[in-house]
N, C-alpha and C positions, 0 to 999 in steps of 0.2 A: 069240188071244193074251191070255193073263193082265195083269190090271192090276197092275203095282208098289204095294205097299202098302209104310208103313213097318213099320221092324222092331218086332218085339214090345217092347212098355216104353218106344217114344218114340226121338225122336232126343235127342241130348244137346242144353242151352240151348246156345244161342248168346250169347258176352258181345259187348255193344254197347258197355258202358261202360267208363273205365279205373279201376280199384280203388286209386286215388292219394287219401292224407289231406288234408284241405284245411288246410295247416299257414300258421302266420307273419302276416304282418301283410298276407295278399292276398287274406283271407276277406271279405266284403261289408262287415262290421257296422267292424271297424279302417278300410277305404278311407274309409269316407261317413263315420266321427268324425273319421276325417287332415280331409279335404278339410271337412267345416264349421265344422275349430278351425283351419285354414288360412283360411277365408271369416270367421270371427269376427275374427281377428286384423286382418285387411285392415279391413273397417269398423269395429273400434274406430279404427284409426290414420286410417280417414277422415275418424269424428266428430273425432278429436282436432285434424286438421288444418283442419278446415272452424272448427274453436271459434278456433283461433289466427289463421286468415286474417280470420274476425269480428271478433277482437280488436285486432287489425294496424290493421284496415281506421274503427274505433274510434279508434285513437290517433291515424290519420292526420289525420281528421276533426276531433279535437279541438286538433289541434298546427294545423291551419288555422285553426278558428276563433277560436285564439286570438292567431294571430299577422295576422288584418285589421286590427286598430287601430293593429298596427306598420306596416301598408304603408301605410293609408291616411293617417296622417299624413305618412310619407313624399311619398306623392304630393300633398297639401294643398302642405307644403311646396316640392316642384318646380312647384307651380303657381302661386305664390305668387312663386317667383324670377321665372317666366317673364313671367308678372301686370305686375311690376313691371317687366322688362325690354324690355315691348312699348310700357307708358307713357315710359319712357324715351325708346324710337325713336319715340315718335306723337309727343313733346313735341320731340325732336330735328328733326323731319320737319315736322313741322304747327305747330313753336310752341306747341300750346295741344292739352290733352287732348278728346277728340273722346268726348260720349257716345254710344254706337251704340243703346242699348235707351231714351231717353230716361229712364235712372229709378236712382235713386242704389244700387240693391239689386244685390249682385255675378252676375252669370249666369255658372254653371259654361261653359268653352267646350266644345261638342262632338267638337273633333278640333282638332291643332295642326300646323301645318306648316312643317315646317322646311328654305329651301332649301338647294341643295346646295354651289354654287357664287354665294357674293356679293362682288360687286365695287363699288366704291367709286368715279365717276368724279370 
């Protein structure tokens, strides 16, 4: 039996590929400029945001420290009523102010308490 050879001149090519333009803006070099002035855009408005949360966070800081010598006098002064209101009741109570630290220099108190229910017999 004779072996099949091909025909004289070849067979025809065979197309593998499809013969389509690579048209519009889905060519590589347009996708990856889209998408890094899409990527640029986002971290500019990150630096922008991250500068203004710095700045925020700035003002916050300085509007606090500016406004401690308005508290703390406040609270000088609530301690100052209370100060006097407590010699009031020792003098009420005891007659006679009681020194507790023996020594004429004011000691800030550490905690003040206030109770809830007082009665009077």
């Amino acid at each position: 039996m004779p072996q099949d050879m091909p025909p004289i001149g070849g067979y025809e090519a065979v197309q593998y590929k499809r013969n389509l333009p690579s048209r519009g803006l889905f060519r590589p070099g347009p996708l990856i400029a889209g998408g890094a002035l899409v990527m640029l855009f986002g971290w500019y408005k990150l630096v922008v945001g991250i500068r203004e949360q710095n700045e925020l966070a700035r003002e916050k800081m300085w509007g606090r420290i500016h406004l401690i010598p308005l508290l703390q006098a406040e609270e000088d002064r609530d301690q100052v009523r209370r100060h006097l209101a407590d010699q009031a009741r020792e003098k009420e109570l005891l007659g006679d102010n009681v020194k507790v630290y023996h020594s004429d220099r004011f000691v800030r108190p550490t905690f003040g308490v206030t109770p809830g229910n007082v009665t009077k017999d």
